[in-house]
N, C-alpha and C positions, 0 to 999 in steps of 0.2 A: 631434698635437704637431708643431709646425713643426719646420724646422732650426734657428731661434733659440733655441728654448725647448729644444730638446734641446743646442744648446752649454751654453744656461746650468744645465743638469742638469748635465754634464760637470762644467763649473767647480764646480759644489758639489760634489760627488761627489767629485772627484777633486784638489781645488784647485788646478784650473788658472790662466794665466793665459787673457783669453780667446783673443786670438793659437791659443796651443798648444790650447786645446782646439777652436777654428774647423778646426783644420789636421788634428785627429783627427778628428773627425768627416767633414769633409770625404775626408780618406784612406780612410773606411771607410765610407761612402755609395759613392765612388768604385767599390772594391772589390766590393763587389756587385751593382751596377748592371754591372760588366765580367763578371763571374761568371756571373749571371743570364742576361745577354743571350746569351752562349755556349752558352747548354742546359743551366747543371752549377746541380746543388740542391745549396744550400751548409745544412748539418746544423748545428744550433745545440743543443749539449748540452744536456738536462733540458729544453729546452723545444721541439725540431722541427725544420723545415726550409724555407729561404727558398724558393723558385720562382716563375718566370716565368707568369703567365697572361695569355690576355686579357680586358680591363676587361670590366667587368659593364655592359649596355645599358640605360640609363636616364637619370635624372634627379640631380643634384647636388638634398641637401637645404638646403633656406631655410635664414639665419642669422641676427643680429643685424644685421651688416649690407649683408646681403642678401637682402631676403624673395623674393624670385624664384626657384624654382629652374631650373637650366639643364641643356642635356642635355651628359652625359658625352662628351668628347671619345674619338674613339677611341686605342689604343695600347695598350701593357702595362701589367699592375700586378704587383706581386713582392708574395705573399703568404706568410703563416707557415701552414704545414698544422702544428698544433698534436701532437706523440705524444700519446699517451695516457697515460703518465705525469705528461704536464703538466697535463694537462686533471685529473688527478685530487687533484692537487697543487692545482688552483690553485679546485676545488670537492671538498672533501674529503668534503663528504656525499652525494656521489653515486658511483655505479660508473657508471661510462660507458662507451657502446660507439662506435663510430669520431664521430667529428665531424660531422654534416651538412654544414657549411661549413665552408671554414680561417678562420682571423683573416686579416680581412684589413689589411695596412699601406698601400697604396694608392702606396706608393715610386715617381712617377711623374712623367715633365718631359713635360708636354704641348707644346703648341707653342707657345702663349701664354705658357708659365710658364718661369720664367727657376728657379725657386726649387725642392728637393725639398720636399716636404710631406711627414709623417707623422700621418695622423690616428690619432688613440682606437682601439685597436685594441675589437673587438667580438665576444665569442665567440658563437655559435650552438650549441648545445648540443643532439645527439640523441640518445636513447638512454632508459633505463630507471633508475627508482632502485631499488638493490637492496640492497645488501650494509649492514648494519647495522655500526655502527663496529666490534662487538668480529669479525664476519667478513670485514671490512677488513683489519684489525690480519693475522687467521690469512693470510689468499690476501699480503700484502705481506711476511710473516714479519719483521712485527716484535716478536712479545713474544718472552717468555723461552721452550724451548723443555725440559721439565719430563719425569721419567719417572716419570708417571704408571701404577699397576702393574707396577715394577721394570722396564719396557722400552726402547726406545729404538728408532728404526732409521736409517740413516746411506747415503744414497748417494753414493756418491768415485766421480764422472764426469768424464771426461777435462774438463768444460769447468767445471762446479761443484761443490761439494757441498751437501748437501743435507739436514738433521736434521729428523728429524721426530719429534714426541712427544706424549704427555695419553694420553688416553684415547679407544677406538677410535672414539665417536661427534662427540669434539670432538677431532681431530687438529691441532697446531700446527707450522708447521716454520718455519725461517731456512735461509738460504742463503748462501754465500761463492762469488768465483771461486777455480777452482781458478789460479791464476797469480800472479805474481809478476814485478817488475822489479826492475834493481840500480842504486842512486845512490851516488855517491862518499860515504865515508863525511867528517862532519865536527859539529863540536861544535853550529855552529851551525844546521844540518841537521837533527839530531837534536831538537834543540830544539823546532824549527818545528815536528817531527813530532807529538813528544809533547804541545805545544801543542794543536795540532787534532786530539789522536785517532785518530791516522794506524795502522795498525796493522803495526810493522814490527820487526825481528830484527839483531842486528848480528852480519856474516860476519865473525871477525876485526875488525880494527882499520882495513881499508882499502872496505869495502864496507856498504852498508844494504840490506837487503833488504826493499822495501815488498810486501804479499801480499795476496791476497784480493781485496774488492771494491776498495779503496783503489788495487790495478795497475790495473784498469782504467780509473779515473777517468786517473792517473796518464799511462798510456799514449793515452788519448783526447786529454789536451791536448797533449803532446808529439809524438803522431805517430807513435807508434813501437810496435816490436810486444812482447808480455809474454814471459814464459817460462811454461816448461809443465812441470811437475812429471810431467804424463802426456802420453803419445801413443798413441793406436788405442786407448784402453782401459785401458792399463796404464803403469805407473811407467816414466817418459822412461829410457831406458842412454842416452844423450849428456847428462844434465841431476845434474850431480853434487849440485846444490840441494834435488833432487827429494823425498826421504823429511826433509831437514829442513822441508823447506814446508809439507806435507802435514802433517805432527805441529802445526804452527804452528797454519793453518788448523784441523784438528780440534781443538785445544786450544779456541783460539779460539768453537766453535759446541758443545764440549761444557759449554764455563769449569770446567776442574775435574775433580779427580780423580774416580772412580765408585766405586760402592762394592756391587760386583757385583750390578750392574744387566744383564739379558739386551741385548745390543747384537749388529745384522744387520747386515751393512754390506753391500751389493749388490758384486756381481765380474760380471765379461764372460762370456760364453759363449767356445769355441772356435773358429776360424775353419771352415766346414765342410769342407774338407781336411784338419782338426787342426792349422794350425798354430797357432804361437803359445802349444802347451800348455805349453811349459816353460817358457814367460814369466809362465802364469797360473796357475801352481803359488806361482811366486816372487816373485809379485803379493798374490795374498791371503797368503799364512807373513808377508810384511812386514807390511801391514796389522793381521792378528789381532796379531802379535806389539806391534806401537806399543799399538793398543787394550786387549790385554790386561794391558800392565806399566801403563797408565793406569787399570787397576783394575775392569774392565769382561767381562762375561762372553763372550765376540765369538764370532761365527761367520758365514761368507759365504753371499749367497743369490744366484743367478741373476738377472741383472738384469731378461729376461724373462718368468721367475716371480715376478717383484716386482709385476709390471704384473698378474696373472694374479692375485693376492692381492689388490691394489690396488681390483679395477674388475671380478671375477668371481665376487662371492659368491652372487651371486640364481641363475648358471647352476650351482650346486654347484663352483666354479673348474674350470669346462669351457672350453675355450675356448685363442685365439692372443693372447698379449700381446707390443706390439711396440713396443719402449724404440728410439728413434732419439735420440742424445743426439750431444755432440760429435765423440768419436773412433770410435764404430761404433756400426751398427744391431745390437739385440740382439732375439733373438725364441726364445717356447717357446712349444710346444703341450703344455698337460696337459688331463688326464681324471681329475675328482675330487682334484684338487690335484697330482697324481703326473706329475710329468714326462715326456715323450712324446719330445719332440725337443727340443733348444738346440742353437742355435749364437750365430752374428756373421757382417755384412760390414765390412769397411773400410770402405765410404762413407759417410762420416755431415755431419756440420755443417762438421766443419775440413776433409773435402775439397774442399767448398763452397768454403767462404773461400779454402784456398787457390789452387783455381783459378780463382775471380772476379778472387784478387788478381790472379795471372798475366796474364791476358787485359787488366785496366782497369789496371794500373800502379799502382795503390793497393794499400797495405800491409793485411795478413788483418784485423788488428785494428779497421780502418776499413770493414772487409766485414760482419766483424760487426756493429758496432754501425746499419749501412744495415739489415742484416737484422732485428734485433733491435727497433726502432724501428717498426715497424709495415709489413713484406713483407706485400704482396698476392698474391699468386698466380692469382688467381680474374681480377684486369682484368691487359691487357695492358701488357708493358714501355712506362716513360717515360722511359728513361736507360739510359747504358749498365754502369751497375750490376745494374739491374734485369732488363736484358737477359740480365748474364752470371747472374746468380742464379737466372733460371727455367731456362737451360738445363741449368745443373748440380743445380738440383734433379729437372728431369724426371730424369735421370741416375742420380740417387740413386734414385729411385720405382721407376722400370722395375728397377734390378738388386736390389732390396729383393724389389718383387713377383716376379722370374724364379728368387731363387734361392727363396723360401717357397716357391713352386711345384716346382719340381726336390725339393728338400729332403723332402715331404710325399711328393710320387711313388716316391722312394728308401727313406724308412722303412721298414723291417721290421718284423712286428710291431706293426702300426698297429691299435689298439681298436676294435674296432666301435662309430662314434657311431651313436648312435638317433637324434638329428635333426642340425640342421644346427646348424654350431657360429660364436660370434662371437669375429670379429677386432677387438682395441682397440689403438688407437696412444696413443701418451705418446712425453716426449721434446721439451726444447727446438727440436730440430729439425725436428719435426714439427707444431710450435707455429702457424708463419702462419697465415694465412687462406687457403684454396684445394689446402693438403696433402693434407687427408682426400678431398675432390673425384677429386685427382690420382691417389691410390692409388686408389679403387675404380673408376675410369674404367680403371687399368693391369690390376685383375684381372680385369672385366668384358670384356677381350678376348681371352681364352685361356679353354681350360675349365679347371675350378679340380678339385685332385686330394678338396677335401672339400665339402660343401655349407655354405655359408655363410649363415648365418642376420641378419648384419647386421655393418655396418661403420661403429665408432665412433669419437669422439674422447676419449679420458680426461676426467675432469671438471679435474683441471689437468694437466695435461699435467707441467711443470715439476716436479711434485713427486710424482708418482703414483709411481717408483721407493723414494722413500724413506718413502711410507706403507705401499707395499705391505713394505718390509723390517720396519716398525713393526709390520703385524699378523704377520708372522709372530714375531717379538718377543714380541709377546702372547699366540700361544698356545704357543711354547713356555718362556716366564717361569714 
């Protein structure tokens, strides 16, 4: 598509005049040809991210009215490296794994050319077909999410939640952010909201409180960072919002009262000094307590042991499950279901963010969603986003691995394993590509206090917490 043909897209579109729309489009070509050329990958919601490359070595293809082709001038081209959510969006019958090639736009003034050009953009597509629509539907958690055999199980992680339900060979779950932002309140505000679905609560008479997945969106355009109902694990003390949100959001992914259904909802381990206990006393009493006046039979399970139900049935639930989610790493060792060790560290996802934010001057909310979009870890930094996020992830890794190690060496009372036992990770945080790499590269360097039989990735990672709360659900429903 040339620049004329994309003005007069604008003018339809938008119904401009073309004046005004020559001057938008020109202002925003402008804009990231200055972006681009500076090093910075300007992120384009739902669908990727623009960047700088150099041109591809070859030949321009013959046209109408030019059957000749010519050889590519050298220079840049600013291409779209497509997410994976777009890609899956915009071919819904396939699961797809990273992209071979980006789309490329070709957004380039050679030396001869006086004009930007955008041609046809053109995906290449690598990867495997796999996931049939209705296992689609399950890994996207879009259906209804159902308690099938009276259960339920529910994870409230500092950074999502997470419901999962059916039946334990066809599990379904949905998901919300656990966050929230506040807009003025006003008639015609409100309107707009209810209009599109928006899903939000009104503070009083002078505030709106927008929650769930909807702050995100929210905060992604504006810029700005959400609030947090939790932090490290447990119910925000500076977040007065805090337990109305969370009711919102759970209401929201249960729809509806219960009708003494067994419900699990995952809780944090203790910090392995203890602290924090008196927080995670009076962390779950709220929780059971919201859950259970909503008619629901509730009780908490280890978020650790979640993973360990989740992803350890073939080992008789032997084995290390290790939940890395927003506000802390959580990790147990059990033997034959029975818990051995729990704890927690601080560092998890929003340490991350916040100190990528610190270092790059960009706001957490904006960390996240770089990370969230498709983090490599396995190739090295392209940006100084990416810079600050491998170093605070090595960070997180090593003191994840240092204290599991300390922790196992301290145990008292440690069960004599017969063989060697497997460590599973889960947890958004643990989600990129190159995490799994990075932890058994950390343990592989010190002698390890148990023999380790093998070092995996949860089959989703995202929701392995709140399957694993569902099968415990199941058997004790």
């Amino acid at each position: 598509m040339r620049k004329s043909d994309l003005i007069k897209e604008v003018m339809s579109r938008a119904k401009l005049r073309e004046r005004d729309a020559t001057r938008g489009v020109e202002a925003i070509l402008e804009v990231i040809a200055r972006e681009v050329s500076s090093g910075k990958i300007i992120r384009i919601r739902g669908l990727g991210s623009l960047q700088l490359k150099d041109k591809r070595r070859g030949f321009t293809p013959p046209s109408p009215n030019r059957r000749a082709s010519k050889p590519i001038p050298e220079g840049k081209v600013v291409i779209i490296k497509p997410s994976r959510k777009a890609i899956e969006n915009l071919n819904p019958e396939l699961f797809l794994s990273e992209p071979s090639e980006p789309v490329k736009l070709n957004t380039f003034k050679s030396e001869n050319q006086d004009e930007q050009k955008l041609t046809n953009p053109e995906i290449k597509i690598g990867g495997k077909k796999a996931m049939s629509k209705e296992k689609e539907n399950e890994h996207a958690g879009t259906e209804e999410v159902t308690s099938e055999g009276g259960a339920l199980g529910l994870d409230i992680g500092t950074s999502r939640l997470v419901l999962a339900g059916g039946a334990i060979d066809k599990i379904k779950t949905q998901t919300q952010l656990n966050a929230f932002i506040t807009v003025p309140h006003s008639k015609f505000t409100e309107n707009i909201l209810k209009q599109n679905k928006i899903t939000y609560y009104l503070n009083g008479s002078n505030s709106i409180q927008v929650y769930g997945n909807e702050a995100g969106r929210f905060a992604n355009v504006f810029n700005i960072e959400v609030r947090r109902p939790m932090m490290s694990g447990t119910l925000n003390p500076n977040e007065e919002q805090a337990m109305p949100v969370i009711q919102e959001i759970i209401k929201q992914l249960l729809k509806g009262k219960g009708k003494g259904e067994t419900l699990r909802f995952s809780v944090p381990g203790p910090g392995r000094d203890g602290s924090a206990a008196a927080d995670l006393v009076y962390h779950e009493a709220m929780l059971k307590k919201v859950l259970d006046e909503m008619g629901y039979v509730s009780k908490g399970v280890n978020e650790g042991m979640a993973v360990v139900f989740a992803e350890l049935e073939k080992e008789n639930f032997t084995g290390i499950g290790i939940s890395c989610g927003g506000g802390m790493c959580n990790v147990a060792l059990a033997f034959m279901s029975i818990p051995v060790m729990t704890f927690s560290i601080g560092k998890a996802g929003d340490y991350i963010d916040r100190s990528a934010s610190s270092v790059t001057g960009d706001v957490a909310t904006r960390i996240r969603m770089i990370k969230e979009e498709g983090l490599d870890l396995s190739r090295p930094a392209e940006n100084k986003y990416e810079n600050a996020l491998h170093i605070y992830y090595e960070d997180v890794v090593l003191s994840l691995v240092e204290s599991v190690r300390s922790a196992l060496s301290e145990t008292k009372n440690m069960p004599a394993m017969e063989k060697a036992i497997p460590i599973v990770l889960a947890g958004g945080t643990a989600a990129p590509k190159g995490f799994l790499e990075r932890f058994q590269k950390a343990v592989e360097q010190d002698k390890f206090p148990l023999p380790i039989s093998e070092i995996r990735m949860a089959k989703d990672p995202l929701t392995t917490t709140a399957r694993g709360c569902l099968i415990a659900a199941l058997y004790d429903a």
